[in-house]
C-alpha positions in Angstrom: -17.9 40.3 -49.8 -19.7 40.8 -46.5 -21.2 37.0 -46.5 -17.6 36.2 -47.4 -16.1 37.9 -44.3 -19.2 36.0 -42.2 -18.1 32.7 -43.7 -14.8 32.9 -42.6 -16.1 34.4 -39.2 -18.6 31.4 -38.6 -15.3 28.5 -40.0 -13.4 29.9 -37.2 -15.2 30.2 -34.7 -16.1 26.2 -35.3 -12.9 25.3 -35.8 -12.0 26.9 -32.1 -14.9 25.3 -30.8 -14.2 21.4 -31.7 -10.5 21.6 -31.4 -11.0 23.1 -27.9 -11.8 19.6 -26.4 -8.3 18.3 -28.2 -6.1 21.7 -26.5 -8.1 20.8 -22.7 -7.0 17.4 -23.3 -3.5 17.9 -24.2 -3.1 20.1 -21.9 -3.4 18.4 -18.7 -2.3 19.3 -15.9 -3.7 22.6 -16.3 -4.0 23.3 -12.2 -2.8 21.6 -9.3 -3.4 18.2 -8.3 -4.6 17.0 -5.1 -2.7 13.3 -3.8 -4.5 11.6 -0.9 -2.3 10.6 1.6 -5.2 7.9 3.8 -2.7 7.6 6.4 -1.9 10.3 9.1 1.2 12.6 8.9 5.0 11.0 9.4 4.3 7.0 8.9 6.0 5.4 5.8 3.1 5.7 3.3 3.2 9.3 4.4 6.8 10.6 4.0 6.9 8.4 0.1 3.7 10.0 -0.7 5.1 13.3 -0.1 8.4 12.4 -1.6 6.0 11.1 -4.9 4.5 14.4 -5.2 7.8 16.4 -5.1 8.6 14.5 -7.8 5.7 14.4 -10.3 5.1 18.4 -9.4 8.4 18.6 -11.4 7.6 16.0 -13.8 4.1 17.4 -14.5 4.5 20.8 -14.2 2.2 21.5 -12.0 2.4 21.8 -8.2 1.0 18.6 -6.0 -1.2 19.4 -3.1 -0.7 16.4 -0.3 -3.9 15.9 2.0 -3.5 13.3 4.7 -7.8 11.7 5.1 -6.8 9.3 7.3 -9.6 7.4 9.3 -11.3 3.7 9.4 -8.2 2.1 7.9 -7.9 4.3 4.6 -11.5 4.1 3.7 -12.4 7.9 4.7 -9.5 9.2 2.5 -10.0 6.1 -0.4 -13.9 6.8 -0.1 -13.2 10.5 -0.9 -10.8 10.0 -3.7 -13.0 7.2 -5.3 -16.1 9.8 -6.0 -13.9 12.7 -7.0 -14.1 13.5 -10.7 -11.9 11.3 -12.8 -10.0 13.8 -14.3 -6.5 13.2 -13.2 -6.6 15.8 -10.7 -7.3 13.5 -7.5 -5.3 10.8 -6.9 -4.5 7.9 -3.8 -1.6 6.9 -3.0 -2.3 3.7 -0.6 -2.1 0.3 0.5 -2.6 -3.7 0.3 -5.4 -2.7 2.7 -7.4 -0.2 0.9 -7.5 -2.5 -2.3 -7.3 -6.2 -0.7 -7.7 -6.0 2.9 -10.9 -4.0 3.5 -13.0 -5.4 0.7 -12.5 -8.6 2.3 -13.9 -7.6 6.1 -16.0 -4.9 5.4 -19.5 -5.8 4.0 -20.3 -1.9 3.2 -17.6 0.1 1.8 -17.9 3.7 0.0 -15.6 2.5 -2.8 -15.2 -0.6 -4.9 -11.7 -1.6 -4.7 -12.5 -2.5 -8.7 -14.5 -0.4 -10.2 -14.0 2.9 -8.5 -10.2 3.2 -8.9 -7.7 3.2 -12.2 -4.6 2.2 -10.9 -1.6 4.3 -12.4 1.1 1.9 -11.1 2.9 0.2 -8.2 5.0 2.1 -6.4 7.0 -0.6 -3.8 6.7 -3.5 -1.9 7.4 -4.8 1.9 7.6 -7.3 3.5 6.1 -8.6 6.7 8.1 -10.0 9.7 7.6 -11.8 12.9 9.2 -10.2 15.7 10.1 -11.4 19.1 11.2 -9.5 22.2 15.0 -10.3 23.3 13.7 -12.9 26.1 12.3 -15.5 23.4 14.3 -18.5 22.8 13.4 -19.2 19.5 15.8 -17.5 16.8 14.1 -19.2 13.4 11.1 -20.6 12.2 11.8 -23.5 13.0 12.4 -22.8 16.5 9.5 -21.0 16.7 6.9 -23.8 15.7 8.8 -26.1 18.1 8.5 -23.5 20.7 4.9 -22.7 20.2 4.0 -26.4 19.6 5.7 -27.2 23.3 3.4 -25.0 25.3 -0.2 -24.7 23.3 -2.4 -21.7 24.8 0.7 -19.8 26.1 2.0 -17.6 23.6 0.1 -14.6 21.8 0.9 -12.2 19.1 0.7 -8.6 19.0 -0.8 -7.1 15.4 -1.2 -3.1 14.5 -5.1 -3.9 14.7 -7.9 -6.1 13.3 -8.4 -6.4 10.0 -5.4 -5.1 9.0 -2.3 -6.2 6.8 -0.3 -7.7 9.8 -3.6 -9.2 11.4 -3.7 -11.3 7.6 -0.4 -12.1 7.4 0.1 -13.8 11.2 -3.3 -15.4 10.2 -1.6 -16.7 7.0 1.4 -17.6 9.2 -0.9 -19.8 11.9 -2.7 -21.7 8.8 0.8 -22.9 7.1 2.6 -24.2 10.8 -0.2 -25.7 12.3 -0.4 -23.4 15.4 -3.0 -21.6 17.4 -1.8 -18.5 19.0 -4.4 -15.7 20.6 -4.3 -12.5 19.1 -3.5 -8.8 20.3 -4.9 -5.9 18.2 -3.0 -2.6 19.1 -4.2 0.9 17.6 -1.0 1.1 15.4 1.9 -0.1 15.1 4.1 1.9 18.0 2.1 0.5 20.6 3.1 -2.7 19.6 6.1 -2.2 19.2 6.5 -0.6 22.7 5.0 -3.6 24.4 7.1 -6.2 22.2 10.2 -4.3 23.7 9.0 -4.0 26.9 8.1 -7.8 27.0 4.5 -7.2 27.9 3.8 -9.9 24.3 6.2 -12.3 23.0 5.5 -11.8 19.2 4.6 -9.3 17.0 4.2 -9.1 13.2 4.4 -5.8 11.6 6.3 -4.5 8.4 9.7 -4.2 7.4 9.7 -0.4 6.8 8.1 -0.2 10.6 10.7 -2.7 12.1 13.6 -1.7 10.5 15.3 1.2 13.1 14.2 -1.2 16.0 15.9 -4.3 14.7 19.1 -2.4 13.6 19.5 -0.9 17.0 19.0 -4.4 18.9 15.9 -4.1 20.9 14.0 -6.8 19.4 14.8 -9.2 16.9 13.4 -10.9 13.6 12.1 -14.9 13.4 11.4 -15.1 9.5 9.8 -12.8 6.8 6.2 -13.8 5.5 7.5 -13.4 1.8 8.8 -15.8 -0.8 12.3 -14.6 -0.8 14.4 -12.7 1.6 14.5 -8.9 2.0 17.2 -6.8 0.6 16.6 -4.9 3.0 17.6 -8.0 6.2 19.3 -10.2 3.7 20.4 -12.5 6.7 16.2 -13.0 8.1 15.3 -16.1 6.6 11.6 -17.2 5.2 8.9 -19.1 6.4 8.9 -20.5 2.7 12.8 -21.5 3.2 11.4 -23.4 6.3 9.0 -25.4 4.1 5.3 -23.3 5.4 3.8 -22.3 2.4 3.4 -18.5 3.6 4.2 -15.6 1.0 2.1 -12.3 1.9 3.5 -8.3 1.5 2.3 -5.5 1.8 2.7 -3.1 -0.9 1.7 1.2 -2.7 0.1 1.9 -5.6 -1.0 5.2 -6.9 -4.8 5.4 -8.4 -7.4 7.8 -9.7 -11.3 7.5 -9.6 -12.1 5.1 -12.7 -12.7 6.9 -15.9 -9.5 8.8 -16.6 -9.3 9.7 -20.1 -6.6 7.5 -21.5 -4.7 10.7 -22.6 -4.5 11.7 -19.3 -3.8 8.1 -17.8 -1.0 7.7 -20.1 0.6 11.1 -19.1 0.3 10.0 -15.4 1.5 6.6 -16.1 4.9 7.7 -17.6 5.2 10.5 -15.1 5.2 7.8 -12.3 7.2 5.7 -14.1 10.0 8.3 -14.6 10.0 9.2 -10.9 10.5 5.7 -9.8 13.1 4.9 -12.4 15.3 7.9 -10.5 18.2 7.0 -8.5 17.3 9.0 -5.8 13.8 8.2 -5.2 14.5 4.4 -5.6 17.1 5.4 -2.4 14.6 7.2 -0.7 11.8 4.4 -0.8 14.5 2.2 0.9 15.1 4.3 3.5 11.4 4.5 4.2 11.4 0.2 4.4 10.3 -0.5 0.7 11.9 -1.9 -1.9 11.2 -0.2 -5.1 8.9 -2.2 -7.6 7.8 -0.6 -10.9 4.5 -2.1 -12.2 2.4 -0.2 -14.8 -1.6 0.2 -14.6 -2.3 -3.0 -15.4 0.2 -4.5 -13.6 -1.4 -3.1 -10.3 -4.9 -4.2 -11.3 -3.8 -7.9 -12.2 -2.2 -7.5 -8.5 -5.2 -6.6 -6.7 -7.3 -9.2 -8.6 -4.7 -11.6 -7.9 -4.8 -11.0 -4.1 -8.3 -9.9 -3.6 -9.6 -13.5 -3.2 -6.8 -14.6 -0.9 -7.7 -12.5 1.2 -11.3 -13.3 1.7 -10.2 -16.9 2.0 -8.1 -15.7 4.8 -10.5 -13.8 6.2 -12.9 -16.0 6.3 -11.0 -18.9 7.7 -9.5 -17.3 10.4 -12.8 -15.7 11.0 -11.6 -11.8 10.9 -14.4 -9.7 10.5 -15.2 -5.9 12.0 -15.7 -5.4 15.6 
């Protein structure tokens, strides 16, 4: 009887020890998870990442603890996230240039922008825009070639710093019309955007989302987008594709984890992102913030940043971009 009741002791006690991997699986998220904001506190990437994590706390079940890293142009808070555990309880939400951008500048990175991440999926896309202070004459692409053309060595353009997304896409912009126009790196994008109003630079090229409140209330105004196809956001700014210059560049978000998620766990945070975009409100919200809202799964957001990667070391290497 005894070696009975030890039988049956032993039997569950090994049943409770391999089904316990199967519960800690299935029973993610179990504590809070941390989303790394690599941008500082009240720009774009900032207010949807804080907006995301309202939204997936609810989805999940489990509160999400935002932590702004920002520094070197994402790679302090992408350098953290990408040697965290992979366990689904550190993610990134970030840009074109954590994934695309740096990798093709920066000959030492702390992260692969491959192999260190597992995308969870796309979050929304904007466009960038060439801008001109109120004094320009030109009004479309069109007239802006024949303007720059006219006076070679004049003109300059104002970008939110080298290396980064707006640096490419003017780059991008030069190569397709033929012109040669000197460069301005600002630390950010309001800086630009003071002098472009101000009139201290003729041109500058910065996002949607940042150029939105500044074109609605008249102070500058918009030459052609640096996408295929128009904005729903300025349905009346024409292309630089429409004018016949092969130019089609964005800027885009995608949530990630370290690489080597369980797929139990990937799958849970896959749907989870996928239901919170998919909601009326949030898809408003990310169109407030200058984004329109673009649903891509995983594997969606990996073929994207393969896709782009290599563009963007032609780019950088025919314009000659590299770190100061």
């Amino acid at each position: 009887m005894k070696l009975k009741l030890l039988l049956a002791c032993c039997g569950a006690v090994l049943a409770m020890i391999t089904s316990a991997p199967a519960r800690a699986a299935g029973a993610y998220p179990d504590k809070p998870i941390q989303l790394v904001i690599p941008f500082p506190p009240g720009g774009a990437t900032d207010v949807i990442g804080r907006m995301l994590g309202k939204v997936l706390a609810d989805r999940l079940g489990q509160s999400v603890v935002i932590e702004n890293r920002a520094g070197a142009g994402t790679i302090v808070g992408a350098g953290y996230v990408a040697k965290a555990a992979p366990d689904g309880y550190t993610l990134l939400v970030s840009s074109g240039t954590t994934f695309t951008v740096n990798p093709a500048i920066q000959p030492r990175l702390p992260y692969d922008p491959v192999r260190s991440f597992e995308p969870i999926g796309l979050v929304g896309r904007t466009g960038l825009i060439l801008l001109a202070n109120k004094d320009v004459p030109a009004r479309t692409p069109r007239e802006f070639v024949d303007l720059v053309k006219a006076a070679p060595d004049h003109y300059l353009y104002g970008s939110y710093g080298n290396g980064t997304t707006s640096h490419f896409a003017a780059e991008l912009m030069l190569r397709a019309t033929g012109l040669k126009m000197a460069h301005v790196p600002y630390k950010g994008s309001a800086p630009a955007m003071v002098d472009l109003m101000g009139g201290q630079i003729p041109f500058t090229v910065d996002t949607v989302a940042a150029a939105l409140p500044q074109l609605r209330s008249g102070k500058i105004k918009a030459i052609a987008l640096t996408t295929a196809r128009r904005s729903r956001l300025l349905p009346d700014v024409p292309t630089f594709a429409e004018a016949g210059y092969a130019v089609d560049m964005d800027t885009w978000l995608v949530v990630a984890a370290p690489r080597g998620l369980p797929p139990a766990v990937k799958a849970r945070l896959e749907k989870a992102l996928a239901d919170t975009i998919a909601l009326p409100k949030v898809r408003e919200d990310l169109i407030a913030s200058g984004f329109e809202p673009a649903w891509g799964n995983g594997a969606a957001a990996s073929a994207l940043i393969d896709k782009e990667l290599p563009l963007m070391r032609v780019i950088a290497q025919k314009a000659n971009i590299h770190v100061d």
